[in-house]
N, C-alpha and C positions, 0 to 999 in steps of 0.2 A: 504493500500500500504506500509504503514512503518512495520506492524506489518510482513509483508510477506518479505523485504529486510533483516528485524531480523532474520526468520526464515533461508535465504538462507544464511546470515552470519555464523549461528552456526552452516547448513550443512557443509559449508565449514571448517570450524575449525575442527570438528570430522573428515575430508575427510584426512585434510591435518596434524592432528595430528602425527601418525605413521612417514610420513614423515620425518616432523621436528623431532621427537625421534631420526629418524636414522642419521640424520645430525647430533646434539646436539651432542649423543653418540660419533659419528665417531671424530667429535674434540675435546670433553675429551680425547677420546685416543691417538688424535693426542699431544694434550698437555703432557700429564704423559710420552708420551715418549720422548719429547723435556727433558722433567725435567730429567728422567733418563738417557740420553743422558748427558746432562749438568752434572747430579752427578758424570757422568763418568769421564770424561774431568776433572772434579776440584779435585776428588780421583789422577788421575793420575799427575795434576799439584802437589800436596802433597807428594805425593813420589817424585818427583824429589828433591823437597828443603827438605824431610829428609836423600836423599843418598847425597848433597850437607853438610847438617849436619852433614855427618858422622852415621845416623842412622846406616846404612847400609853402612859397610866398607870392603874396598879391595881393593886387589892389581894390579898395573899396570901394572908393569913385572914380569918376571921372579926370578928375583935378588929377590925380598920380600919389595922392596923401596915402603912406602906406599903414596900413589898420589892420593887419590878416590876421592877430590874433580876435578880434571884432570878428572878420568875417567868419572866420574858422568857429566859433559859440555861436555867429545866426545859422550856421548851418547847424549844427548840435541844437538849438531851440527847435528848428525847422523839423527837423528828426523825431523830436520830444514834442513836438505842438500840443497837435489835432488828434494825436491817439491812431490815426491812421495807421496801416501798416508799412514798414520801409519799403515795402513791394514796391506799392500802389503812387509812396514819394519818388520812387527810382524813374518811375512813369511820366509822374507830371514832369521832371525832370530835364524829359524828352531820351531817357538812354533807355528805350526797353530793348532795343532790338540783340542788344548782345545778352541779355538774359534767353532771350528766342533761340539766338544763336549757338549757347550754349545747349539747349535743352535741345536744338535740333542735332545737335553733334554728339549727343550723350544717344540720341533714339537711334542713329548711325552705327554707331560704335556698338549698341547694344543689338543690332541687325546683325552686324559684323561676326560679334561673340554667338550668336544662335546659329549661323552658318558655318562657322569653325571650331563646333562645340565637337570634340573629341581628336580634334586635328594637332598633334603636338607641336607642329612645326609651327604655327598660327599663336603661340602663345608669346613669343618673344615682340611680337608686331603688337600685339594686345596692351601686353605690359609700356610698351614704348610710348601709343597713344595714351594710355593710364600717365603715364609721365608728364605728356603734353598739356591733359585733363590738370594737372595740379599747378602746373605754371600757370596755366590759363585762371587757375581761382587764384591763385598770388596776384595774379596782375589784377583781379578785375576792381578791387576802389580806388585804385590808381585811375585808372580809365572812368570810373564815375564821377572822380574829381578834375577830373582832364573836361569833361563833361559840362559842371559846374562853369570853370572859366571859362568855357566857349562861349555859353550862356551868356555873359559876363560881359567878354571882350567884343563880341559882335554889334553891344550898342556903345561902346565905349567912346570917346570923343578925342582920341589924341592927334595927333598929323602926323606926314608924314615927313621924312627930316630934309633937309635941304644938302643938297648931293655938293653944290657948289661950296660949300664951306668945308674947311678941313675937319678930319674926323676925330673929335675931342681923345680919344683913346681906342685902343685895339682892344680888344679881349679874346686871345688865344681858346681852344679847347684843353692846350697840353697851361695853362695859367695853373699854379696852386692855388691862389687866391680868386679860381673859377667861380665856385658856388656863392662867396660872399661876396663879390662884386654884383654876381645874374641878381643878386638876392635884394640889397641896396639901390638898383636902379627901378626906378618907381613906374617901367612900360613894362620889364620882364617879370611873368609867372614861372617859376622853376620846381620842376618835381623832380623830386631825386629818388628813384624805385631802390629800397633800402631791409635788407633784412641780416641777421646774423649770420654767423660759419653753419650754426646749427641748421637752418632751414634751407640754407644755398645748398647742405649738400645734399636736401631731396629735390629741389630742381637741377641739379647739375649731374653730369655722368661722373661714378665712381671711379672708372680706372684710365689711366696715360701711363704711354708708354716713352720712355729714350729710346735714343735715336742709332741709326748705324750711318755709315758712310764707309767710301773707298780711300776719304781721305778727312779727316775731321779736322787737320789743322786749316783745310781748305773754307771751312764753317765760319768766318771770322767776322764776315757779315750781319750776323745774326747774333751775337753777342749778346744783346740787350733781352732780347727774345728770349735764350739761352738758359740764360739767368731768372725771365719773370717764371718761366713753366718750371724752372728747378730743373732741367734736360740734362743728362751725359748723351756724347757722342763716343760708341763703341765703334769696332770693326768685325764684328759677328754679330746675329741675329739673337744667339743663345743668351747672349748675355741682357738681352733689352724682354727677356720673356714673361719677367716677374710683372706686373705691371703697379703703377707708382699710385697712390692714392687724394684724392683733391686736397688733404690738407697739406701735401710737400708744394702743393701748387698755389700757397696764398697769395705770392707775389703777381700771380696771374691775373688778381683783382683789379690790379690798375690799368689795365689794357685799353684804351682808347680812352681812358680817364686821366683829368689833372696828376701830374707824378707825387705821389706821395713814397717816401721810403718806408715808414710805419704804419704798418693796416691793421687797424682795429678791427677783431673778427667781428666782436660783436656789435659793429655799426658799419658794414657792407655798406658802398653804393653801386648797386650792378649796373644800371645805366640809368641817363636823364632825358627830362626833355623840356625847353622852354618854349613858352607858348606866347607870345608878342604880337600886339596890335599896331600897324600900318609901319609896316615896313617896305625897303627893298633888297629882294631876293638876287645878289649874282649870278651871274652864270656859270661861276666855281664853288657858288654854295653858301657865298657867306650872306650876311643880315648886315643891312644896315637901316639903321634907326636914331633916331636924337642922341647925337652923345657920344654913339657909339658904334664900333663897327665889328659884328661876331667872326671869327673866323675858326669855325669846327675842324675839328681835327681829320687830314685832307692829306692830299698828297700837294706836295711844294706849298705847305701852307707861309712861304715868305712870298711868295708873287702875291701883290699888291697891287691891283689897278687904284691911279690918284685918280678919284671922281673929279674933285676938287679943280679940274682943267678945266671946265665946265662945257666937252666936248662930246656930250652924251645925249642923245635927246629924249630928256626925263619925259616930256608932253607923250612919247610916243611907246613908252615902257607900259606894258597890256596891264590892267588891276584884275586882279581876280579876291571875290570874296572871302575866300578859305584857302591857303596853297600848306600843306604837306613835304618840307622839302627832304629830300634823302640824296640828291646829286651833288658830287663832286670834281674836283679834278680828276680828269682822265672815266668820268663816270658814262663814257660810249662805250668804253673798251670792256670786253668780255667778264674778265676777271673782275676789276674795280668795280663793272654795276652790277655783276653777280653776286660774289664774294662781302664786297663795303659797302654797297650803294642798301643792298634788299636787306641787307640783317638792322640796318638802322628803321625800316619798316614795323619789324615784327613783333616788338613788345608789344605797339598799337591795334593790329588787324582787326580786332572789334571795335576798338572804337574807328576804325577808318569801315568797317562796315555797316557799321550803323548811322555814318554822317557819308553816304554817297555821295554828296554834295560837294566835298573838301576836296580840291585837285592835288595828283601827289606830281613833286618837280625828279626827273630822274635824266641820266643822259639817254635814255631810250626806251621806246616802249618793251619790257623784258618782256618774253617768255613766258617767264616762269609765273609772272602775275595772276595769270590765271589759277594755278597752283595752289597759292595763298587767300585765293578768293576775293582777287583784286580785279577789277574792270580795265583793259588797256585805254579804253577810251579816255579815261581820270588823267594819263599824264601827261604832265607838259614838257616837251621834252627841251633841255636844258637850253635856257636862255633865259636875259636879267626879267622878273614880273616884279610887282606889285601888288601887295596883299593885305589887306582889312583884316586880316589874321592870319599868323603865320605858326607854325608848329616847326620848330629846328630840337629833332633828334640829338642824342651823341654821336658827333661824327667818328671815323674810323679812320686813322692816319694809313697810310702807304703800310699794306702788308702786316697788321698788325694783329688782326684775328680778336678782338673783344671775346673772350670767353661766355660771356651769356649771351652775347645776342648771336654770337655765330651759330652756337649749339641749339641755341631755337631758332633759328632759319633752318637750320638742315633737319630739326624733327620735325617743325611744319612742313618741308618738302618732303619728308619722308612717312608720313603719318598716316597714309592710306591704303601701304603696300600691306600684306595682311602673309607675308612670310619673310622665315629669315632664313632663310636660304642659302646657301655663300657657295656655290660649285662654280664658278667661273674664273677665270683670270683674263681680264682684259688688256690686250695691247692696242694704244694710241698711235692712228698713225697720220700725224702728219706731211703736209702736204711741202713740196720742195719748194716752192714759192717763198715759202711763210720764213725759210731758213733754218727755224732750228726745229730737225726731225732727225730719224733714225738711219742713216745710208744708208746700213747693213739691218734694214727690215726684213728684209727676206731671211736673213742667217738667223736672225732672232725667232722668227714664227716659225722656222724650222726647227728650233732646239726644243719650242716650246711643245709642238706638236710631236718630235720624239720623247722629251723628258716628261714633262708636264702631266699632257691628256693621258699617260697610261697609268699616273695617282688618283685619277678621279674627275681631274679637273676639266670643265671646257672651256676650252681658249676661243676669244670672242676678239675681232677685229673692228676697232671704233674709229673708223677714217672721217676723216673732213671736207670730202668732194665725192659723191653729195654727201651733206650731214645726216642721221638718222633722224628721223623723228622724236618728238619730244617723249611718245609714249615708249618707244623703244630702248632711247636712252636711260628714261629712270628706269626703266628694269632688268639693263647691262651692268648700270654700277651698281642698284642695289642688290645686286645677285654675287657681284664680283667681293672673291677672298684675296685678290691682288690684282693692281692696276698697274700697269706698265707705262711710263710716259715720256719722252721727251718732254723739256721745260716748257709750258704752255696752257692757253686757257680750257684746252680740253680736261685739264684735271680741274678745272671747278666742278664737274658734275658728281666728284669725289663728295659735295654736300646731299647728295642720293645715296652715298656707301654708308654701312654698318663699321658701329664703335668697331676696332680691332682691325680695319683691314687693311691690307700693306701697300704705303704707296712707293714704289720703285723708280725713284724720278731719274735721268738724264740730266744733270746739271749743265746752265747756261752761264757765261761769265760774257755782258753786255760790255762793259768797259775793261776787262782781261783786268780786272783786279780782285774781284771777289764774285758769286755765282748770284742770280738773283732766288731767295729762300722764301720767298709768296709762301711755296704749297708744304717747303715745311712748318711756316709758322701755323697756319691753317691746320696740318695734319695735329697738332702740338693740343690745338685749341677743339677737336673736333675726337680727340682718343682715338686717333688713327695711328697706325705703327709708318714707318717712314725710313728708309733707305737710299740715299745720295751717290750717286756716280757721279764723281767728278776728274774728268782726263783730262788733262791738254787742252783747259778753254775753253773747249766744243763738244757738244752733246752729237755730232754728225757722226762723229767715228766712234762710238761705244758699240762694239760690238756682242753675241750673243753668249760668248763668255764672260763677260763681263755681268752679265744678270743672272745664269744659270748658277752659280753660287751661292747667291742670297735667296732667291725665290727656291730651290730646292731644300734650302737650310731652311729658310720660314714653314715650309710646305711639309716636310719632314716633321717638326715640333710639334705645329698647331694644329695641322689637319691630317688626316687618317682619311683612307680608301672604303670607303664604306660598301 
C-alpha cells in the first residue's frame, strides 16, 4: 500500500511538472520586467538631477538669460502637475513616435524569436538585437529631452551672426575646456549622454583583441590609438588569442572626445550633442553663430575659411528649418561618410525618426540610410545652409573610431541578420585603376582555394567592377570569419562582420613614411582581431605567402572543420 501511494506520488509530479514550468517561467518574466521597469524609472530619475547639474544646459527665454536649473523643476512640476500619466505627457510633448517605434521593433524581434525558436544558430543574432534593445532604452530620455529643446528653440528669437565680422573665438571639438565653454554660451543646448564603467559595460562588447603585424615597429602611426585601446602589436596570431576585456580599454573613453588624461569611471561621457538656434552650417561641418565659430572634430580641423573677407554670398546661402548635421571633411569619400560621417547619426535614429521633418547634412546621399531607417531624400548633400535649428553631433576626427558610437553603427547595421554564421573568408579585390590592390591576386585565391576551402571555409570574391549589391554585401561580410584586403574602403563593410573576425589588411604607406591604420583603429574599436602586412611601401607586391601564415594560424586556433 505505501509502495503504490509512492508510485501515484511521482505520477503526479511528472503530471504536474510542465505545469509548474509554465508558472515558474511566466514569473521570471514577470520579475525581469519589474526590474527593467525599475531600470527605467531610476535612468530617468538621473537625468533629471544631471539637467539640474547643469549637465545639460539651456535657455529659458528668449533674451539668452541662462535659468536651466528653473527650467529643468518646470519640467519636474510638469511631470508632477495634472496627475496624468508620463505616457500621455510624453505625447503632448509631441515624441510619441519613438515609443511606437520601439514597440514596433520589440513585435519584430518577437516574430523573429517565434520563427527561430529551436534554431541554435539564431540565438547569437537574438542576443545581439537584445543588446541593441538596451542601448536603445539608455538613450531614450536623452532623446525626450533632445525633444523638449526642439520645442523650445523653434520659437526662439535669436539671429543669425554676421559672417562679415571676425569670429570672437574658435571652439575646437578636441578643447578640454569643451563642455564649459558649449555650456556658458547663452545660444548652445549641450547634452552630454553620461553613465558609469558599470553600465557602459552592458552596452559595450566585452572582448578586444591585440594586434599582429609583419612588422610592428612599422605601427608608429598609430601610437596614440595604441595606447587609448591598451593594444600590443605581436608577430603570431597565438599570442593575440586571449582576448582583452573593456576595463584595460578605459582610455578608449576619450575617443572623439575633448582629451582628458584622467577618466572618471564613474562619470563617462560617451558622446554629445548640441543643439543651437540660427546658425550657419559649412561645408566642412563647422557652426557658426554669434561669438562663435564650432569646429567638430574633423579631418584637417586647422583649414579655416576667413568669412570675414566678406566674399560669400550670405543672401544666397539656402535656410532650412531643422538641419541635422553629421558631414565632414572629406565626408564624399567612402570610408569618412561610412565609417565618421553615419556613426555621428546613431545615438539619435529615433529621435530623427520621429521628426521627419529635420534634414540630415552629409557628403552624400549613403546607402546605407536606408539601413538605419533613414529617408535618402532628408539629405542635403554637403554645402554651406542655414538653419532655424541646428543639431551638431560629436564629431569624429580622421580615423579615430569613437568607441560607442562606432559599435552602435555597426549593431544597427547588423541587427537584422538572424544568424551567426562565420564559414566564409572573403578576398577584396580591387581594381588596378584605384592603385592600391593585390598584383599577385590570382596567386593568393589560389592558395586560398588549395589551403583554405578544404578546412571548411568558402572563399568568396568581393570585386569593385561591378560592385555587388547592397543585399549581397551584408551577407558576404556578415558570414565572413576572415577578410582579406588591400588598404581600402572596401573594408568598411567590415561594420557588417561579427565581434572576433580577422581583418588581414595589405598595408598602404601614402607619403613612404608611415602606413595609413583607418581599419586598424576601427578593427580596435569594433573587437575585430586584425593582422598588418607591411612590405616595401606597397601593398601591390604582397604576395600569397605572405597571408597563408596568419590566416592558417588564425584558422587552425579558432575554427574547427565541422
Amino acid at each position: 500500500m505505501i509502495e503504490r501511494r509512492q508510485v501515484a506520488s511521482k505520477k503526479w509530479f511528472f503530471t504536474a511538472t510542465p505545469f509548474t514550468a509554465l508558472i515558474v517561467t511566466a514569473g521570471v518574466f514577470f520579475v525581469l520586467g519589474c526590474v527593467a521597469d525599475l531600470e527605467y524609472v531610476a535612468r530617468v530619475s538621473r537625468m533629471q538631477v544631471y539637467f539640474k547639474t547643469a549637465m545639460v544646459s539651456s535657455t529659458s527665454n528668449t533674451s539668452g538669460t541662462r535659468a536651466y536649473n528653473g527650467h529643468a523643476e518646470e519640467i519636474d512640476e510638469e511631470e508632477a502637475g495634472d496627475g496624468t500619466s508620463s505616457h500621455n505627457q510624453r505625447n503632448e510633448r509631441g515624441f510619441p513616435e519613438i515609443r511606437s517605434l520601439e514597440r514596433e521593433e520589440l513585435e519584430d524581434d518577437a516574430s523573429i524569436r517565434r520563427a527561430s525558436a529551436g534554431k541554435q544558430d539564431n540565438m547569437a543574432a537574438i542576443v545581439s538585437r537584445d543588446q541593441l534593445g538596451k542601448v536603445n532604452t539608455f538613450l531614450f530620455p536623452y532623446l525626450e529631452q533632445m525633444q523638449i529643446i526642439r520645442k523650445r528653440l523653434l520659437t526662439s528669437h535669436f539671429s543669425y551672426p554676421n559672417l562679415t565680422e571676425k569670429m570672437i573665438t574658435h571652439l575646437f571639438g578636441y578643447s578640454e575646456d569643451l563642455f564649459d565653454r558649449a555650456r556658458r554660451h547663452p545660444q548652445i543646448d549641450l547634452i552630454q549622454i553620461k553613465c558609469d564603467f558599470t553600465e557602459a559595460q552592458k552596452l559595450l562588447l566585452p572582448n578586444y583583441y591585440d594586434i599582429t603585424a609583419t612588422d610592428c615597429s612599422g605601427l608608429t602611426g598609430v601610437a596614440r590609438s595604441m595606447e587609448d585601446f591598451n593594444t600590443t602589436c605581436f608577430s603570431h596570431i597565438k599570442d593575440t588569442l586571449q582576448p582583452k576585456t573593456l576595463a584595460t580599454k578605459r582610455q578608449a573613453f576619450v575617443r572623439g572626445l575633448p582629451r582628458i588624461d584622467n577618466i572618471d569611471l564613474d562619470n563617462l561621457t560617451l558622446t554629445y550633442i548640441m543643439i543651437i538656434p540660427k546658425v550657419f552650417i559649412s561645408s566642412h561641418g563647422d557652426v557658426l553663430l554669434n561669438g562663435m565659430r564650432i569646429i567638430p572634430r574633423r579631418c584637417k580641423e586647422g583649414n579655416l575659411r576667413d568669412y570675414s573677407r566678406g566674399d560669400l554670398p550670405v543672401d544666397s546661402i539656402q535656410e532650412y528649418e531643422e538641419v541635422f548635421s553629421a558631414h565632414h571633411t572629406y565626408g564624399e569619400a567612402v570610408y569618412h561618410s561610412t565609417v565618421e560621417s553615419l556613426q555621428r547619426l546613431v545615438p539619435y535614429l529615433s529621435f530623427l525618426k520621429a521628426n521627419p521633418s529635420i534634414k540630415i547634412l552629409l557628403g552624400s546621399k549613403h546607402a546605407f540610410l536606408p539601413l538605419l531607417g533613414l529617408d535618402i531624400d532628408r539629405v542635403i548633400v554637403h554645402r554651406m545652409v542655414r538653419a532655424k535649428v541646428a543639431y551638431l553631433p560629436a564629431g569624429v576626427g580622421c580615423c579615430t573610431s569613437p568607441i560607442f558610437t562606432t559599435q552602435l553603427l555597426a549593431r544597427n547595421l547588423r541587427s537584422r541578420f538572424n544568424t551567426n554564421k562565420q564559414d566564409t573568408v572573403v578576398l577584396i579585390r580591387r581594381s588596378k585603376q584605384k592603385g592600391r590592390y593585390f598584383r599577385h591576386h590570382g596567386g593568393i585565391l589560389r592558395m586560398l582555394q588549395a589551403d583554405v576551402a578544404p578546412l571548411g571555409m568558402k572563399i568568396d570574391v568581393y570585386g569593385d567592377n561591378p560592385l555587388p549589391s547592397l543585399a549581397e554585401t551584408r551577407r558576404v561580410f556578415h558570414q565572413a570569419a576572415v577578410v582579406i584586403s588591400p588598404h581600402g574602403a572596401g573594408a568598411s563593410n567590415l561594420l557588417f562582420s561579427q565581434p572576433g573576425t580577422l581583418l588581414i589588411e595589405g598595408l598602404h604607406s601614402p607619403f613612404r613614411t608611415r602606413p595609413n591604420l583607418c581599419f586598424l583603429v576601427m578593427s580596435q574599436a569594433l573587437g575585430l582581431r586584425y593582422h598588418g602586412i607591411y612590405i616595401n611601401d606597397s601593398v601591390t607586391e604582397i604576395r600569397a605567402e605572405d597571408i597563408k601564415r596568419p590566416i592558417l594560424s588564425f584558422l587552425s586556433m579558432v575554427y574547427k572543420k565541422t
